[in-house]
N, C-alpha and C positions, 0 to 999 in steps of 0.2 A: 608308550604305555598309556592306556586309559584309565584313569579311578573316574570314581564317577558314582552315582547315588541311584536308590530307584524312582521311578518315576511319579508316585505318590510322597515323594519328598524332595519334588522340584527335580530330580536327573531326568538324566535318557535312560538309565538301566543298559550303558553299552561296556559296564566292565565294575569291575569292586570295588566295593564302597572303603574309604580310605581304614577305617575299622579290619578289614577284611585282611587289608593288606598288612595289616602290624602282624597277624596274627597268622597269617601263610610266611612272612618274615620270621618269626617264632619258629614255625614249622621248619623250615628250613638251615634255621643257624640251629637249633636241635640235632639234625639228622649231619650237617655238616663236621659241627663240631663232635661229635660221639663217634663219628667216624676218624679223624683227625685223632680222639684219644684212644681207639683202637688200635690203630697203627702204633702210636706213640708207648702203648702198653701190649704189643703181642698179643693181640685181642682180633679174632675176626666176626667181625658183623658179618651172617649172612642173609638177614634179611632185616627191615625196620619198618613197623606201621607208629606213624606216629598220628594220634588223635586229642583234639585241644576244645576242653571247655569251658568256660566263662562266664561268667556275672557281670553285666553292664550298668552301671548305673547312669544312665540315656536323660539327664534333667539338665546336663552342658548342653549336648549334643542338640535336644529341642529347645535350647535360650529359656530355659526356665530358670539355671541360676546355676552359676557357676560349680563345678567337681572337683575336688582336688586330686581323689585317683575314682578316674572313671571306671577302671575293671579293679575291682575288689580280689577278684580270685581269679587265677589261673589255675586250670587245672590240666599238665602234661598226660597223656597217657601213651606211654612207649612199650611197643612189645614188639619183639624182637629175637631174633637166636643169633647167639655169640658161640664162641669156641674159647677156650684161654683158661688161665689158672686164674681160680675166685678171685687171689688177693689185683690180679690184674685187670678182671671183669668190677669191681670194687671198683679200682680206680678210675674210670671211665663213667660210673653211675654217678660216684661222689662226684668227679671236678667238672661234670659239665655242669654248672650253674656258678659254678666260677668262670670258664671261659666263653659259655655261649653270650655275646653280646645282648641281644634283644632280653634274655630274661634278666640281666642284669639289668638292664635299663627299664623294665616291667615291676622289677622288684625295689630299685632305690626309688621310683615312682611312685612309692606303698602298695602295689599290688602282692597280695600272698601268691606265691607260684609254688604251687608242687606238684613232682614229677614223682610218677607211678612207674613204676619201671614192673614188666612182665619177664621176665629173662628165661627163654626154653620150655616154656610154659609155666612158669612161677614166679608168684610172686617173687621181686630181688629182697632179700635183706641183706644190708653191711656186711661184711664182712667184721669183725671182733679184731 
């Protein structure tokens, strides 16, 4: 695997900047674990667009002086079509920010993470 910077900041530009990769990691323990509580809850995903964006605060990053949480805000956007009874679709929207690792560790880091969930074309609310 190559990480690696672009070329106006010292790399070769031959693969993702290490930023890139926390955040394609995000992407992926997302899509993993939501599937994982689907099965777990008689829930079928049949499809997942997940899209992630972000606030960097980049003053670590160029040695201007140390961040304590360099991305301020995560922002998940999941849209998706499920099958499943609500309180079961619910429980797959609620616990994945309990079991997806990466936002865990985004979020005890002090970043604020929230997840947008689209469910079948709508917005999800809670279930009550």
């Amino acid at each position: 695997m190559i990480i690696d910077e672009p070329i106006e900041r010292g790399g070769t530009n031959e693969g993702p900047m290490p930023v890139e990769m926390v955040f394609a990691g995000l992407a992926g323990c997302t899509h993993v674990i939501s599937n994982k509580l689907a099965m777990a809850n008689d829930v079928v995903i049949e499809d997942m667009e997940i899209d992630i964006v972000t606030t960097m605060d980049s003053r670590g990053t160029r040695l201007i002086e140390p961040i304590d949480v360099p991305f301020p805000k995560v922002i998940i956007n999941i849209t998706t079509t499920m099958s499943g009874e609500p309180q079961n679709i619910n429980e797959v929207v609620t616990k994945l920010r309990e079991h997806c690792a990466v936002s865990k560790m985004l979020r005890q880091s002090g970043s604020e993470v929230i997840e947008n969930w689209t469910i079948n074309g709508a917005a999800w609310q809670e279930a009550a």
